[in-house]
N, C-alpha and C positions, 0 to 999 in steps of 0.2 A: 771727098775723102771720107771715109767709111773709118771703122773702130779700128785699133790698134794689132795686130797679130801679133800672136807670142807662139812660143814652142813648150813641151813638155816629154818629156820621156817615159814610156811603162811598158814594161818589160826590155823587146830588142826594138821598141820603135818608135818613131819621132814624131809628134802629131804636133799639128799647127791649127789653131782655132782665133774666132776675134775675141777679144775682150767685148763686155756685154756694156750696154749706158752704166755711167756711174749712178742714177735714180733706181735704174732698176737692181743694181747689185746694190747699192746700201741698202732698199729693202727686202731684200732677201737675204743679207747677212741681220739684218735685224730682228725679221723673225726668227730667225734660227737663234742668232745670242740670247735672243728674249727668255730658251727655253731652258738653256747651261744655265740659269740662275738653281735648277733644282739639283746642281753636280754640287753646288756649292761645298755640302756639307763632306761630302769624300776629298774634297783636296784637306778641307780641315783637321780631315781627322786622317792624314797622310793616305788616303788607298787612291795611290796613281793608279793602278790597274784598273781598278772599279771605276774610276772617272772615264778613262779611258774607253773601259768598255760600255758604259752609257753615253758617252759622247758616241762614238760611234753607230748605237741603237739610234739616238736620236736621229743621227744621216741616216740613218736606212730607213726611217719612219717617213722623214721627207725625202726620199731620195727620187721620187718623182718630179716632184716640186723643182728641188734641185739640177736633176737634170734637164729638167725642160728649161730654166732657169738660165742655167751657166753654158749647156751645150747644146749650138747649134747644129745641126745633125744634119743640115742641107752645107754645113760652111765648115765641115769638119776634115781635116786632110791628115793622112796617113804618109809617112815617108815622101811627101810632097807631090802625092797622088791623092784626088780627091774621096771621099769615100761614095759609092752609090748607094749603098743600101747599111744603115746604122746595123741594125740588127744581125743581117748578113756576114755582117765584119768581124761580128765580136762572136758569133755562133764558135761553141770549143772553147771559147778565150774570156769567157762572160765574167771573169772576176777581175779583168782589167778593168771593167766600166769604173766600180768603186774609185778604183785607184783613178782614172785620167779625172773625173771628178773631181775628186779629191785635189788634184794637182792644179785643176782649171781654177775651181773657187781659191784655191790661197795664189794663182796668180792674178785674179779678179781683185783681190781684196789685201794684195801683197802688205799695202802700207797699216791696213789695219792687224794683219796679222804680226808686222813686223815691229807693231809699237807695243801690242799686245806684254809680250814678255818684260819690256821696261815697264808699262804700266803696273804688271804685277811685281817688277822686283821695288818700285817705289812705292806699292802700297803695303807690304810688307816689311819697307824699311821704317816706316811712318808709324806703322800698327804696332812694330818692336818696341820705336822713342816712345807712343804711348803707356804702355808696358809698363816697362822701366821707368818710366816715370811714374806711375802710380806704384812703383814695388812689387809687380808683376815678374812672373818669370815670360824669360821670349818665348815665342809662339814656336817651339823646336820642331816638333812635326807636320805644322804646317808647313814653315820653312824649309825643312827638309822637303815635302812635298812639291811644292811652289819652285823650288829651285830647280828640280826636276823636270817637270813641268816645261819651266823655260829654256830650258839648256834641250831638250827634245822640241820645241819648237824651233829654235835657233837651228837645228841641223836640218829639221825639214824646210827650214828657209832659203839654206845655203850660205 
């Protein structure tokens, strides 16, 4: 019995891939989170966009890495039709890769994606009590930011 298969959707079509070892996807969500620690400072100071568009830079810096990573390209199937040739496939269509990437690793790493937004709305609740406790005001624009943040991850979750 061989890895789990899942589905995803990008554009009008429905591709089915395996899920990769769990060893190999925690280290490869690892290095990659390792590198968000430098985004840090744009949620702080509310610029979702500019997080946004550095997370992003950051996938495309690894995105080889990545895809060789998350997507098996000999075990990749299109509309329940296998695919022969990766490159082939996507010739014309080349801006879907991002995207079933994209879709592969957060169903790889579903549960870490999916505590993610709790983890930030509890560290945020945390940072506030400390706050106020010392006579600080809330952290408003982070907040604002963060909250953001999570409620757009929750819909790319489903």
């Amino acid at each position: 019995m061989g890895m789990p298969q899942r589905e995803v959707k990008v554009g009008e079509h429905r591709y089915k891939f395996y899920l990769i070892g769990g060893r190999k996807a925690f280290e490869a969500t690892r290095r990659f989170t390792a590198k968000t620690g430098a985004l840090l400072p744009c949620l702080t100071q509310g610029k979702v966009e500019e997080f946004n568009a550095k997370l992003y830079e950051l996938v495309m810096n690894d995105f080889d890495y990545l895809l060789d990573t998350f997507v098996d390209k000999n075990q990749l199937y299109c509309d329940d039709r296998l695919i022969p040739d990766f490159d082939e496939h996507f010739a014309g269509r080349f801006m879907e890769i991002p995207q079933l990437l994209y879709k592969v690793i957060m169903e790889n790493d579903k549960d870490f994606f999916q505590s993610l937004p709790t983890l930030i709305e509890r560290g945020l609740h945390l940072l506030n009590e400390r706050l106020q406790a010392n006579s600080l005001p809330k952290a408003e624009g982070l907040e604002t930011a963060l909250t953001q943040l999570t409620n757009e991850m929750k819909q790319n979750l489903g």
